[in-house]
C-alpha positions as CSV (number, residue, x, y, z in Angstrom):
1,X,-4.8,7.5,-4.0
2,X,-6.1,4.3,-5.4
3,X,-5.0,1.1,-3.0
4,X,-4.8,-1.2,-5.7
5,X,-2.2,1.2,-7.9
6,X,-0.3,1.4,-4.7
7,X,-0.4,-1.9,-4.3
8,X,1.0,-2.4,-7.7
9,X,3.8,-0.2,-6.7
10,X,4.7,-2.4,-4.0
11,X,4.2,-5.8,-5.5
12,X,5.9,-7.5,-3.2
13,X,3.7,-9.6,-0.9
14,X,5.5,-8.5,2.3
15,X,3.3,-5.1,3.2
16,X,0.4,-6.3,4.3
17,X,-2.9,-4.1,3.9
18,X,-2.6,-2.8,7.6
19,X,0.9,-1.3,6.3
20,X,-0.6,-0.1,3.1
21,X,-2.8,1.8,4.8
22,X,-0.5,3.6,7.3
23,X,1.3,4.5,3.9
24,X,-1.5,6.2,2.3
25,X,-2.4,8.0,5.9
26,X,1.0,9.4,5.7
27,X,1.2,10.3,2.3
């Protein structure tokens, strides 16, 4: 999964990367 099309899923500024990350570990 692409970070930056996740990102643009969650727009909103409050996840931070660390947060992204554990996102896509879980996913």
């Amino acid at each position: 999964m692409n970070i930056s099309l996740f990102a643009n899923f969650y727009q909103p500024s409050q996840l931070t990367t660390e947060e992204i990350e554990i996102l896509t570990q879980k996913h």
